[in-house]
BADO-677171 format. One record per residue (C-alpha): residue number from 1; chain; x, y, z. Coordinates in pm, 1 decimal. Example, Ala and Ser with C-alpha at 12.3 -4.5 7.8 and 13.67 -1.06 7.14 Angstrom:
<pt><i>1</i><ch>A</ch><xx>1230.0</xx><yy>-450.0</yy><zz>780.0</zz></pt>
<pt><i>2</i><ch>A</ch><xx>1367.0</xx><yy>-106.0</yy><zz>714.0</zz></pt>
***
This chain:
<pt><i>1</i><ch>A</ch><xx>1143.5</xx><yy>674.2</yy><zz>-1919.5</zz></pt>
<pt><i>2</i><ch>A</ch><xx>1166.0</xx><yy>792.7</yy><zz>-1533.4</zz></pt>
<pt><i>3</i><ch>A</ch><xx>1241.7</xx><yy>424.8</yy><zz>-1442.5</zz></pt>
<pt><i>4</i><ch>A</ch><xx>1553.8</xx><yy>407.8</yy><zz>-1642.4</zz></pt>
<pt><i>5</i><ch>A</ch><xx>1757.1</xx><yy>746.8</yy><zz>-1432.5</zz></pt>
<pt><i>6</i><ch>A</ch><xx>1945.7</xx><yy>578.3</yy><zz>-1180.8</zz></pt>
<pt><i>7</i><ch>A</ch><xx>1740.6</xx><yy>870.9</yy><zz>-902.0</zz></pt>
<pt><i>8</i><ch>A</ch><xx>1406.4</xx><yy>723.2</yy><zz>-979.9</zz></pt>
<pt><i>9</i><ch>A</ch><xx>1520.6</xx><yy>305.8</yy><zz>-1070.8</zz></pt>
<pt><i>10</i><ch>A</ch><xx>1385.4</xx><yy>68.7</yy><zz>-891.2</zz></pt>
<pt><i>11</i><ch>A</ch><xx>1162.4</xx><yy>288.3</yy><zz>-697.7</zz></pt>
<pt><i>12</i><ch>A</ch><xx>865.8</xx><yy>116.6</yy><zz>-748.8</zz></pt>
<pt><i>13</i><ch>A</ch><xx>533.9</xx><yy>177.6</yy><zz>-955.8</zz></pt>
<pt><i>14</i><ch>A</ch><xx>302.8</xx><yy>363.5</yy><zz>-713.4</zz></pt>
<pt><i>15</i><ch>A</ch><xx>593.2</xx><yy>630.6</yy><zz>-676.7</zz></pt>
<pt><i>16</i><ch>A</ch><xx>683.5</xx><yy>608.0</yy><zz>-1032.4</zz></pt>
<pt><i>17</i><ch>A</ch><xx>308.9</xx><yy>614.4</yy><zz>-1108.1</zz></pt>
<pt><i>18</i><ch>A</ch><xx>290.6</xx><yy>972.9</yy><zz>-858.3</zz></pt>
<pt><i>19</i><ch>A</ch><xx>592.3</xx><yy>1125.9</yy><zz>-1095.2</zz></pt>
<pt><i>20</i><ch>A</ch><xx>475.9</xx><yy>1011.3</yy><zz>-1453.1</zz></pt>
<pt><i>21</i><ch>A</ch><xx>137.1</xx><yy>1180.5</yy><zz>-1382.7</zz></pt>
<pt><i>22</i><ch>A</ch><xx>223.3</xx><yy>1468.3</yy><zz>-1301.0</zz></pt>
<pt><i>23</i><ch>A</ch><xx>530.2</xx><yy>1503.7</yy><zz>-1523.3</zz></pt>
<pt><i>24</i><ch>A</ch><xx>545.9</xx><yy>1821.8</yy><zz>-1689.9</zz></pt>
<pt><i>25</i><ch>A</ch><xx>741.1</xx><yy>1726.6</yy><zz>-1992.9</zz></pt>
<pt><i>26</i><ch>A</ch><xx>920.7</xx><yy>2036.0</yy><zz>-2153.5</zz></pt>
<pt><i>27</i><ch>A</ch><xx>1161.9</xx><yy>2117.8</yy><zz>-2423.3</zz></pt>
<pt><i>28</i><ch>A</ch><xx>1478.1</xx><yy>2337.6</yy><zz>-2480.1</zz></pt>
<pt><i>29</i><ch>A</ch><xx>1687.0</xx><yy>2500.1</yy><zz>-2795.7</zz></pt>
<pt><i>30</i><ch>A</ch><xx>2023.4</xx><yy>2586.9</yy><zz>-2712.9</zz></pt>
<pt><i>31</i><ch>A</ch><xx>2057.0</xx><yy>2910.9</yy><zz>-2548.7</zz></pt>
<pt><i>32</i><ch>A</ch><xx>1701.3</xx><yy>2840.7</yy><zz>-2441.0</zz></pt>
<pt><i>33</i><ch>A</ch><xx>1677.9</xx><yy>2998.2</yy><zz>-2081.9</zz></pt>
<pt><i>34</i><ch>A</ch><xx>1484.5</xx><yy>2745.1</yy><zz>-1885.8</zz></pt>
<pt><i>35</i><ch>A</ch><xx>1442.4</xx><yy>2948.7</yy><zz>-1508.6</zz></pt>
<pt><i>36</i><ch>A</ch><xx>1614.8</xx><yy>3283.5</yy><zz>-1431.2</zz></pt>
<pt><i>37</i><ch>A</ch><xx>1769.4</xx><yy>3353.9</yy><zz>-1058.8</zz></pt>
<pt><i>38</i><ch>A</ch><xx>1455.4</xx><yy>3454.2</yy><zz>-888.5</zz></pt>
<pt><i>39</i><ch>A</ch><xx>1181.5</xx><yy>3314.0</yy><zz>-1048.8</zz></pt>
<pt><i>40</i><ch>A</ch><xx>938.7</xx><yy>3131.3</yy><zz>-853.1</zz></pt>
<pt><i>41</i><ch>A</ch><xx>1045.9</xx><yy>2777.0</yy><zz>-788.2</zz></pt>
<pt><i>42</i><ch>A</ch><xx>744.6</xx><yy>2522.9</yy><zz>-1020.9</zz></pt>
<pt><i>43</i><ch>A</ch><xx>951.7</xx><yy>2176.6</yy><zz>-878.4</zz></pt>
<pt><i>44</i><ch>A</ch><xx>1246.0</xx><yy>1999.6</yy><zz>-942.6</zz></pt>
<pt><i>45</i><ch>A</ch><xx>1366.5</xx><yy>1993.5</yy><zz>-1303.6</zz></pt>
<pt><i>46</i><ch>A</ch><xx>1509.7</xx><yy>1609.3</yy><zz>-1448.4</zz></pt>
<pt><i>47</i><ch>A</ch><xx>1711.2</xx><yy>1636.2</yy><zz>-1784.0</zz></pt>
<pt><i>48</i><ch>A</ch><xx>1625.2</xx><yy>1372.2</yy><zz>-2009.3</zz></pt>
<pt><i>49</i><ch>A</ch><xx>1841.3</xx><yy>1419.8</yy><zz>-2342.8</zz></pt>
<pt><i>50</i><ch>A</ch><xx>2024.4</xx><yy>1731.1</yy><zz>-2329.9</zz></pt>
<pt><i>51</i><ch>A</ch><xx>2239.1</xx><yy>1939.8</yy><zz>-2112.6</zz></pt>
<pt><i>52</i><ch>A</ch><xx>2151.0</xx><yy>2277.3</yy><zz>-1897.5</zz></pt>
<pt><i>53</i><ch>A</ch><xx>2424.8</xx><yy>2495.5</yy><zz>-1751.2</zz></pt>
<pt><i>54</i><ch>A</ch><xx>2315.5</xx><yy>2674.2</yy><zz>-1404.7</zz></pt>
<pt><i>55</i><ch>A</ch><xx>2526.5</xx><yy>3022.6</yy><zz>-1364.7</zz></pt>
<pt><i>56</i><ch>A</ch><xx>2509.2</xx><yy>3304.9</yy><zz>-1164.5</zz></pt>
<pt><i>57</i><ch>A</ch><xx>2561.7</xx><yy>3657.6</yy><zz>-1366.0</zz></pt>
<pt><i>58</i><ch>A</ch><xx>2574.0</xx><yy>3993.6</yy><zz>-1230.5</zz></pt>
<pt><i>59</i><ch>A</ch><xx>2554.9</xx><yy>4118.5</yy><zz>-1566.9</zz></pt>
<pt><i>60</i><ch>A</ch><xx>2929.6</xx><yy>4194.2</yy><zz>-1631.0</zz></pt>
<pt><i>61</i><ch>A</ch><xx>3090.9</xx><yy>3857.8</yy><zz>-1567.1</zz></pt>
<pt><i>62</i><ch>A</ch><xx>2893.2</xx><yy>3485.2</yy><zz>-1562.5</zz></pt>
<pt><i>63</i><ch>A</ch><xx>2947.5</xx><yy>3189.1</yy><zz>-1337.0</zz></pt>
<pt><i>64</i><ch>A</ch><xx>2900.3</xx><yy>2837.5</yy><zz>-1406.1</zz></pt>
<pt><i>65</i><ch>A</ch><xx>2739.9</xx><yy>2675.6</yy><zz>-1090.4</zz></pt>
<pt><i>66</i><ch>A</ch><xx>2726.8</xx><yy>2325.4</yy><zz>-1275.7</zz></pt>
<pt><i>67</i><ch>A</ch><xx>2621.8</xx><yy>2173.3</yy><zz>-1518.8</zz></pt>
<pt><i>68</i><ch>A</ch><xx>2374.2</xx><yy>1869.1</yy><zz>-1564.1</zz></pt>
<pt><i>69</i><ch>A</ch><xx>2321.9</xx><yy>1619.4</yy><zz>-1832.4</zz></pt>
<pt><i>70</i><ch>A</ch><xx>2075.7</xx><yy>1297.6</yy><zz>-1876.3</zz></pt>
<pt><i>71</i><ch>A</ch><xx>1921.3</xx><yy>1180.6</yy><zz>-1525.1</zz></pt>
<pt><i>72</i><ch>A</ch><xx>2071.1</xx><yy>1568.1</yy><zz>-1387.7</zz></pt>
<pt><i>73</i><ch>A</ch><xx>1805.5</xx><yy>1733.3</yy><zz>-1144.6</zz></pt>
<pt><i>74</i><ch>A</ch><xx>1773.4</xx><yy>2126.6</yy><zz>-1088.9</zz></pt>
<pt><i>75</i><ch>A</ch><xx>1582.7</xx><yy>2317.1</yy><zz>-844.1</zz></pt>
<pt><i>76</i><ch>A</ch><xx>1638.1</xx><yy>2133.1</yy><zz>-515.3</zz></pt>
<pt><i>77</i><ch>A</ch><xx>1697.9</xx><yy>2382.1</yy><zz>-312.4</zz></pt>
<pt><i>78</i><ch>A</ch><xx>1369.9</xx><yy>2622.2</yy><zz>-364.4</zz></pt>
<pt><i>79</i><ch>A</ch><xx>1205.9</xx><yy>2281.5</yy><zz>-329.7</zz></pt>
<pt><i>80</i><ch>A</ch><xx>1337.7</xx><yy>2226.3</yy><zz>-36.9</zz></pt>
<pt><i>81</i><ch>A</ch><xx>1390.4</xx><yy>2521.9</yy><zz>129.9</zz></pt>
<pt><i>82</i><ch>A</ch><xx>1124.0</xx><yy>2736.3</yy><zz>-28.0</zz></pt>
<pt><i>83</i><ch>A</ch><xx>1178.0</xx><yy>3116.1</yy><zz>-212.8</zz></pt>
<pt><i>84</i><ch>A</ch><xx>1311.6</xx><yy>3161.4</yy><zz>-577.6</zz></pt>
<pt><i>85</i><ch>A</ch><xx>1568.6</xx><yy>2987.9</yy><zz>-813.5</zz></pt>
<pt><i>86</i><ch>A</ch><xx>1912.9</xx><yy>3073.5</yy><zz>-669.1</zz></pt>
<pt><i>87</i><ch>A</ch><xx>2030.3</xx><yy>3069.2</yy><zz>-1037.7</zz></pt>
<pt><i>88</i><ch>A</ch><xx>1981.5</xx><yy>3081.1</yy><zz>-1431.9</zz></pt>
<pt><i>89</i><ch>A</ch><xx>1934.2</xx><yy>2772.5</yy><zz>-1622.1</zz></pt>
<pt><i>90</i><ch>A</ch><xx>2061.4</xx><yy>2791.1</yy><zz>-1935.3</zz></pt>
<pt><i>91</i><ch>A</ch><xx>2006.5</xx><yy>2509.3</yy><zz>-2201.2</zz></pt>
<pt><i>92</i><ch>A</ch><xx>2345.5</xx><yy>2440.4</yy><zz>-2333.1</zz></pt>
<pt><i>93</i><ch>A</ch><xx>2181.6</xx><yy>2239.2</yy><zz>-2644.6</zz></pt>
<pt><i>94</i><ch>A</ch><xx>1902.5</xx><yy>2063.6</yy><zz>-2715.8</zz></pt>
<pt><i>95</i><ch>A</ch><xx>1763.0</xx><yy>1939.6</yy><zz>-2437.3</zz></pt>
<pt><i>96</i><ch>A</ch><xx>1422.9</xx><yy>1804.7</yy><zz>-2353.6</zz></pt>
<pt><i>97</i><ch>A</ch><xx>1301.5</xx><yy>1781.8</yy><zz>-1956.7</zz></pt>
<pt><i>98</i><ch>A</ch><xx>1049.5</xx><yy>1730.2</yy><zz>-1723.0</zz></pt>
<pt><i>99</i><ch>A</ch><xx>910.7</xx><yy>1942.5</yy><zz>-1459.3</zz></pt>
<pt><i>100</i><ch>A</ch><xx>853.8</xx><yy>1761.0</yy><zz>-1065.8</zz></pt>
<pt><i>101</i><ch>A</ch><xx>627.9</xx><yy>1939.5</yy><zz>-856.5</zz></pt>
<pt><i>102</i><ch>A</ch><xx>587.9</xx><yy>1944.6</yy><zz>-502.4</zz></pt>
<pt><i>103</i><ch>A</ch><xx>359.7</xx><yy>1734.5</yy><zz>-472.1</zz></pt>
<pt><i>104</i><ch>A</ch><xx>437.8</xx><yy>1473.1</yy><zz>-680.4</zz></pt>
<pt><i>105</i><ch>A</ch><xx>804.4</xx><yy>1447.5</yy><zz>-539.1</zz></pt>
<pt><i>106</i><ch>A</ch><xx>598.7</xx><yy>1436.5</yy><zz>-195.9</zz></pt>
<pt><i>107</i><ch>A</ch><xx>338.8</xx><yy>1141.4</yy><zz>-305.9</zz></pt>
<pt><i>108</i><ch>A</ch><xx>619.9</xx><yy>937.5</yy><zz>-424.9</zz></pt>
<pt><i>109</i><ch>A</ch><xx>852.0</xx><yy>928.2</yy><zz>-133.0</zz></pt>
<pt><i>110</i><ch>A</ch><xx>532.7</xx><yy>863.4</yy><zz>46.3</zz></pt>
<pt><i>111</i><ch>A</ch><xx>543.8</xx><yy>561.3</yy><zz>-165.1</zz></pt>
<pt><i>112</i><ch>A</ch><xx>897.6</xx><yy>535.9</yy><zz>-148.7</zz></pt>
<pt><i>113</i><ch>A</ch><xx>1100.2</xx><yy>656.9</yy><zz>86.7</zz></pt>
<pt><i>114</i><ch>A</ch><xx>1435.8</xx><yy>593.5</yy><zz>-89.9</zz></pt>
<pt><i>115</i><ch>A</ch><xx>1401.1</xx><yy>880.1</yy><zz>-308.8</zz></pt>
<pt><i>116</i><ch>A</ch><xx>1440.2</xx><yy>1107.7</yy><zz>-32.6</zz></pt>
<pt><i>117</i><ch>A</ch><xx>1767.4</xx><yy>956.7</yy><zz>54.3</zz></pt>
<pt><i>118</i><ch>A</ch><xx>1838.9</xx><yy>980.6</yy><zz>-304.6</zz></pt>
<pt><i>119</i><ch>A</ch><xx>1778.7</xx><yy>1357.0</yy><zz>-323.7</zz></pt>
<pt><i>120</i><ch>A</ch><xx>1949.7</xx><yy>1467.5</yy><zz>-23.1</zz></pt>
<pt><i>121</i><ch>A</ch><xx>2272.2</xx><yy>1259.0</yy><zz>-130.4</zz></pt>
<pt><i>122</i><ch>A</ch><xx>2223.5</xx><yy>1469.9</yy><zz>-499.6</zz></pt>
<pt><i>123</i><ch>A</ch><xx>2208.4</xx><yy>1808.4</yy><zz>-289.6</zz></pt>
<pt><i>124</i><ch>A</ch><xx>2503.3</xx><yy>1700.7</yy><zz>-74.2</zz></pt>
<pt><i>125</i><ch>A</ch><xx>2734.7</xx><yy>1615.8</yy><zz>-362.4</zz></pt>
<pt><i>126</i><ch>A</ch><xx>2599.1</xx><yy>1939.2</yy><zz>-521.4</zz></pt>
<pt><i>127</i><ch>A</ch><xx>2725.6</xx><yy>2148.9</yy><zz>-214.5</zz></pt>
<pt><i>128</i><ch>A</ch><xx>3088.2</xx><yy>1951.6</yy><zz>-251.6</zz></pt>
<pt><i>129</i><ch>A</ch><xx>3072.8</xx><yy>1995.6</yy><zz>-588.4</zz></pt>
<pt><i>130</i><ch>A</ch><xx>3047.5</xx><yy>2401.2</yy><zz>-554.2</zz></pt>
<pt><i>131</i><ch>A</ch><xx>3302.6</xx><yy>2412.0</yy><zz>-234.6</zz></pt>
<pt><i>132</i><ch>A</ch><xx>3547.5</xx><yy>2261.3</yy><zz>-501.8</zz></pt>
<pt><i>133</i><ch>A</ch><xx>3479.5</xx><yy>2465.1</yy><zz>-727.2</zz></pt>
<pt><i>134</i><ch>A</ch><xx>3491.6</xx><yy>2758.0</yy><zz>-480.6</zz></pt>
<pt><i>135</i><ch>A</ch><xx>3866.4</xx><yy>2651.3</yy><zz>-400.6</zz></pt>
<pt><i>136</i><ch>A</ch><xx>3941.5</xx><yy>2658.0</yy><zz>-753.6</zz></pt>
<pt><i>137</i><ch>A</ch><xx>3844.8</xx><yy>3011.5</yy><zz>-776.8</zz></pt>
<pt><i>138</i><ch>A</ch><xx>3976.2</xx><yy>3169.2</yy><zz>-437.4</zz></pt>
<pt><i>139</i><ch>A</ch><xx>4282.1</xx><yy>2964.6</yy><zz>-448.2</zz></pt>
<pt><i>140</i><ch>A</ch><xx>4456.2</xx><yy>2939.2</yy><zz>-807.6</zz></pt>
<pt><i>141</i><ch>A</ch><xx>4479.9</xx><yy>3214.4</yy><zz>-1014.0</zz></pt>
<pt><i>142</i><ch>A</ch><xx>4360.5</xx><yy>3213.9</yy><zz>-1415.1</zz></pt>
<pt><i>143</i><ch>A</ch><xx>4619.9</xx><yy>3083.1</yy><zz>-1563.9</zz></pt>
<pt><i>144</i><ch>A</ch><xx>4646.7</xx><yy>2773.3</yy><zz>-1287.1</zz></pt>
<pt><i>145</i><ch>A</ch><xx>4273.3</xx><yy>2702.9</yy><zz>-1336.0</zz></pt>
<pt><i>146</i><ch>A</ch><xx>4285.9</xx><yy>2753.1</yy><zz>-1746.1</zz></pt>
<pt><i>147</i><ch>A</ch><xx>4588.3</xx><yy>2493.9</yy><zz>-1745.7</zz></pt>
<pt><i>148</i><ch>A</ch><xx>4384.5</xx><yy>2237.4</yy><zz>-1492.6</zz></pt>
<pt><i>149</i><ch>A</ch><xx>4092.0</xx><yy>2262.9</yy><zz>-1766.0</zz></pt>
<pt><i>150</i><ch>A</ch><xx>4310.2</xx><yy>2222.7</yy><zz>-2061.8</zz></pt>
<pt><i>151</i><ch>A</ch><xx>4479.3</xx><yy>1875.5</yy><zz>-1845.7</zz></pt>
<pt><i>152</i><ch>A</ch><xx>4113.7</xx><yy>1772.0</yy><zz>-1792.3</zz></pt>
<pt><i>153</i><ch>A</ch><xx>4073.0</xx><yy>1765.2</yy><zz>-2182.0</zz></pt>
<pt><i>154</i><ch>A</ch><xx>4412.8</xx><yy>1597.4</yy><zz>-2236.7</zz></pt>
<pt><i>155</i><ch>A</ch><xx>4348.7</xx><yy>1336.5</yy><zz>-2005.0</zz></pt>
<pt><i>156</i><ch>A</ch><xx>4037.5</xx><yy>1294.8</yy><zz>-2193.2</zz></pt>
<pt><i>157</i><ch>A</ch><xx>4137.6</xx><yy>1295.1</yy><zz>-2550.3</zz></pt>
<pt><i>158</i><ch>A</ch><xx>4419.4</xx><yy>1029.5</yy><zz>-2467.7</zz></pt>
<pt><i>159</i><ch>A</ch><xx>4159.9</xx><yy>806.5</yy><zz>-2346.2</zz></pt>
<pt><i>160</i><ch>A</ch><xx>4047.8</xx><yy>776.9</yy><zz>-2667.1</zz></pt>
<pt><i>161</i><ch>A</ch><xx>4426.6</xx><yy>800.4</yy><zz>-2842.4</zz></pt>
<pt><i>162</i><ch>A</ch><xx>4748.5</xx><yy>677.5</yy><zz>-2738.3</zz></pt>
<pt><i>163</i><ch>A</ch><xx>4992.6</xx><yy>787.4</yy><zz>-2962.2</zz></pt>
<pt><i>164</i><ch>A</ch><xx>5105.0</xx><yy>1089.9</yy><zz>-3159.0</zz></pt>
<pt><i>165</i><ch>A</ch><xx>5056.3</xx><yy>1441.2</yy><zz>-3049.3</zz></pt>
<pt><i>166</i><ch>A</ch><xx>4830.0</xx><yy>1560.7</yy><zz>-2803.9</zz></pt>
<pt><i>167</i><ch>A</ch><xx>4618.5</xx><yy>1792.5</yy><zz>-3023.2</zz></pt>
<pt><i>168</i><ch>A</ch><xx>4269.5</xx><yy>1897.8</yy><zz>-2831.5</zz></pt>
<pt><i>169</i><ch>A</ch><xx>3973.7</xx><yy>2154.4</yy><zz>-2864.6</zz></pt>
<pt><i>170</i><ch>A</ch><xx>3891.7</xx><yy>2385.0</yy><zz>-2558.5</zz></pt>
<pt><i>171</i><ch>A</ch><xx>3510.1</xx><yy>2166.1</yy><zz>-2623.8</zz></pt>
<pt><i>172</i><ch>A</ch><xx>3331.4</xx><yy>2526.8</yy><zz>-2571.7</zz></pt>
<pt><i>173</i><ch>A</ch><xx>3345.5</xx><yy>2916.3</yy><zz>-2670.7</zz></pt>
<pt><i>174</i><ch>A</ch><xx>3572.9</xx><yy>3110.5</yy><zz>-2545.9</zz></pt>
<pt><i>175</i><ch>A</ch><xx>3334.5</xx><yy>3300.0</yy><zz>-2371.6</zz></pt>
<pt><i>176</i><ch>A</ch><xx>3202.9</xx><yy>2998.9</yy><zz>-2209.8</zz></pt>
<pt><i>177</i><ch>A</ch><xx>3544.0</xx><yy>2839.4</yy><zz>-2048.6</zz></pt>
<pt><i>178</i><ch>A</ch><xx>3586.0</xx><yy>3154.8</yy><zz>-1929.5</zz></pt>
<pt><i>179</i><ch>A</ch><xx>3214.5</xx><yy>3143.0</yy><zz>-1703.2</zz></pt>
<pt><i>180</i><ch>A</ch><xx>3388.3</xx><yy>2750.4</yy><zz>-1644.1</zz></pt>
<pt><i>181</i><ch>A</ch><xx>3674.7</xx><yy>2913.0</yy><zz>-1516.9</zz></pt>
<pt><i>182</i><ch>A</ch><xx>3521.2</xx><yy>3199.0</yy><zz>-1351.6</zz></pt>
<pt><i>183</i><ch>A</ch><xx>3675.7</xx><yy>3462.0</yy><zz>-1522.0</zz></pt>
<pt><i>184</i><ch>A</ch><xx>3640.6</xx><yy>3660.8</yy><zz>-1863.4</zz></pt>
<pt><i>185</i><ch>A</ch><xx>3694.4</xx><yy>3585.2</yy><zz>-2192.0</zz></pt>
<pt><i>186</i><ch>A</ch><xx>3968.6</xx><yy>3861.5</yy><zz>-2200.2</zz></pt>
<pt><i>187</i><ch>A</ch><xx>4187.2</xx><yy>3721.6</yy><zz>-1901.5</zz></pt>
<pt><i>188</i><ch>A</ch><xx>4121.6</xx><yy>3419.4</yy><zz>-2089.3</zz></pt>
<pt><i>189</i><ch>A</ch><xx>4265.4</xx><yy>3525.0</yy><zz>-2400.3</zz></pt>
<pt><i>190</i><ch>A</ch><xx>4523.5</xx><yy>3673.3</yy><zz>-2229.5</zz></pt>
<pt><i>191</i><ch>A</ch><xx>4646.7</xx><yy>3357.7</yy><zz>-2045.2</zz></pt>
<pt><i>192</i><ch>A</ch><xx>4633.4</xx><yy>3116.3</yy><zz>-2363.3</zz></pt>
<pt><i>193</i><ch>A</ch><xx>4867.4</xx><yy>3416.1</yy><zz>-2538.0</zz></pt>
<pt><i>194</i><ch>A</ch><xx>5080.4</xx><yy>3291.6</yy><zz>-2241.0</zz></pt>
<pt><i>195</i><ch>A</ch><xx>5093.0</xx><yy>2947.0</yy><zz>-2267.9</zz></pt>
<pt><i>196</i><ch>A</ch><xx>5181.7</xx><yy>2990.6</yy><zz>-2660.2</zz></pt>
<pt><i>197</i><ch>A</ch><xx>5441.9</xx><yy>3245.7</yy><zz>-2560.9</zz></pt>
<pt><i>198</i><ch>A</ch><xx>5618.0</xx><yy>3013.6</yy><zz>-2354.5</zz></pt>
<pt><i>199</i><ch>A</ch><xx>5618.3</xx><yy>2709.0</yy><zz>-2568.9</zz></pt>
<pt><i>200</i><ch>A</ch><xx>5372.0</xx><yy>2473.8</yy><zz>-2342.3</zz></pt>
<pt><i>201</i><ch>A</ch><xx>5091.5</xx><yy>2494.8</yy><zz>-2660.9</zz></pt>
<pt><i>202</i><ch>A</ch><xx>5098.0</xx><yy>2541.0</yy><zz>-2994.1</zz></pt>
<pt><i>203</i><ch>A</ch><xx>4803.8</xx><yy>2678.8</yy><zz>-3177.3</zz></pt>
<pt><i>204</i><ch>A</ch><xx>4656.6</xx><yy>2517.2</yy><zz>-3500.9</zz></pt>
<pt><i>205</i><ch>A</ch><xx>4378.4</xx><yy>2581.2</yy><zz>-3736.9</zz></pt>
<pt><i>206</i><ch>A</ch><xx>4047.4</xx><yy>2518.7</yy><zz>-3625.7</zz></pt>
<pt><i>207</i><ch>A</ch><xx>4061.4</xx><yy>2663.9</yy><zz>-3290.7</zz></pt>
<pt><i>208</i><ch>A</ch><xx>4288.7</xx><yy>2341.5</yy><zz>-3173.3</zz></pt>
<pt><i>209</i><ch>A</ch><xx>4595.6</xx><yy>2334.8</yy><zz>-2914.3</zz></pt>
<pt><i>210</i><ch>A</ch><xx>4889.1</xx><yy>2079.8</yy><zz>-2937.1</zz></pt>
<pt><i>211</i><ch>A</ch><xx>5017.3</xx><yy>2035.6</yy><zz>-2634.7</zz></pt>
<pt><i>212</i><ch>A</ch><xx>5390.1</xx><yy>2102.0</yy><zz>-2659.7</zz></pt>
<pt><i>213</i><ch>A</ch><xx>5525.9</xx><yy>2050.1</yy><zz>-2299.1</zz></pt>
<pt><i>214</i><ch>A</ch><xx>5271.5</xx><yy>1830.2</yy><zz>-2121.5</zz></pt>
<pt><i>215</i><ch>A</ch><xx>5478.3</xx><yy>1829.0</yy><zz>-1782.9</zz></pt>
<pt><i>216</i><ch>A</ch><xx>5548.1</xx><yy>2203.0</yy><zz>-1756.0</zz></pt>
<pt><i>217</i><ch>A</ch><xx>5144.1</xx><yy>2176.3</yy><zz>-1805.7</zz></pt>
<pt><i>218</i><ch>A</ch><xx>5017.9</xx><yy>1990.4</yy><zz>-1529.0</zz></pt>
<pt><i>219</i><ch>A</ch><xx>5336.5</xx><yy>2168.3</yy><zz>-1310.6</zz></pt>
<pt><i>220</i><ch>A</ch><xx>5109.5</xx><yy>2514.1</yy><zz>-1404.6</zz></pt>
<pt><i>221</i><ch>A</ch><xx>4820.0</xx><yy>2292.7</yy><zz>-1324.4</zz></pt>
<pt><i>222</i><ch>A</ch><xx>4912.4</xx><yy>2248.1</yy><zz>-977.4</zz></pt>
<pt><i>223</i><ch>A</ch><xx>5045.9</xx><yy>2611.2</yy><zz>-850.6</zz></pt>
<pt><i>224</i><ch>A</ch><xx>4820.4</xx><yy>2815.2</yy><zz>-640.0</zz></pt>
<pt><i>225</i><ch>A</ch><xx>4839.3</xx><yy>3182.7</yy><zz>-669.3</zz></pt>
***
C-alpha cells in the first residue's frame, strides 16, 4: 500500500520493507482529533483514505494550516527539528493512517536516499504553501478572500458543467470556510449578506449560491484591502 504514494514509489524494498514494519496503522472518525499542538511528536503521519485538516486555535477563532488527503504527510517538522506538534490535526472524515517513526523514516533513507529529497521538497512546498496563505490573510480583507474561495469553487464546478447557471455549494460549514478563510463564521455571514445585497449571488435552497455577476466576482476576487 506504501509503494503506491507517489513519496514512497519506487523506493525500493529494503526501505519499503524498514516503513511497512514498523507502520503504525491507525484510524479516524470525522471530528476525530488525531495530535493536538503540543503533544509529543510519535513520527510522521501518511494519510491513506481520508482527509485531516491541521489548524491552529487560540480558542476563540481557528486556523486552517492545510489540509492533506491520500499520500498527505503530517508531522515533519517535530521530526525534523525535534519538540511538540506545532498544530491540531483534525480528521475532516473518515480517514485511516499510518504512523512513521523515527527510526523507520531513518532506516529507509539509509536504504534509500531519495526519500530524503522527497521529504524536504514536501516541507518546502509546505512553507510556500503557508507564506501564500499568509498573504491571503495580511493582504485582502474578508470579503476579497471569501470571493477568491467562492471563484475557486466556480472554476471547479464548470469543469464538470459548461452550460447553464453557475449554481455551487460553499463544499464545507460555515464555520469551517471561515477557519479556510481565517476569519469567523460571523464576518463570514456578514460578507455573503453582502454579496446577495449587491446582486453578485443569489441564494437558493439547500445552502447553494448562483452566481449572478461572475465578472464583478473575480473583480472582488482580486482587490486587496
Amino acid at each position: 500500500m506504501l509503494s503506491t504514494l507517489p513519496l514512497f514509489a519506487d523506493l525500493g524494498p529494503e526501505a519499503l520493507d524498514a516503513l511497512a514494519r514498523h507502520a503504525d496503522e491507525r484510524n479516524a472518525r470525522r471530528g476525530d482529533v488525531m495530535f493536538r499542538a503540543g503533544d509529543q511528536a510519535a513520527g510522521i503521519y501518511v494519510v491513506l483514505d481520508g482527509a485531516v485538516r491541521v489548524v491552529r486555535d487560540d480558542g476563540h477563532r481557528r486556523v486552517v494550516l492545510h489540509v492533506e488527503r491520500v499520500g498527505g504527510t503530517l508531522g515533519e517538522i517535530p521530526m525534523f527539528a525535534g519538540g511538540p506538534f506545532p498544530a491540531t490535526a483534525i480528521a475532516h472524515e473518515p480517514t485511516r493512517y499510518v504512523v512513521l517513526g523515527r527510526e523507520a523514516i531513518a532506516a529507509a533513507v539509509a536504504a534509500s536516499p531519495v526519500l530524503a529529497f522527497r521529504l524536504l521538497e514536501r516541507l518546502a512546498r509546505r512553507a510556500a504553501e503557508l507564506v501564500a496563505r499568509l498573504d491571503r490573510i495580511a493582504f485582502a480583507n474578508v470579503g476579497a478572500r471569501l470571493a477568491r474561495y467562492l471563484v475557486v469553487r466556480v472554476e471547479t464546478r464548470r469543469g464538470r458543467e459548461t452550460s447553464g447557471p453557475i449554481v455551487i455549494s460553499l463544499g464545507l460549514t460555515q464555520t469551517q470556510v471561515a477557519e479556510e478563510l481565517g476569519t469567523v463564521r460571523e464576518v463570514l455571514v456578514r460578507e455573503l449578506r453582502a454579496l446577495r445585497e449587491s446582486g453578485v449571488v443569489r441564494a437558493l435552497p439547500g445552502g447553494r449560491l448562483e452566481i449572478v455577476d461572475a465578472v464583478r466576482l473575480r473583480s472582488l476576487a482580486a482587490r486587496h484591502r
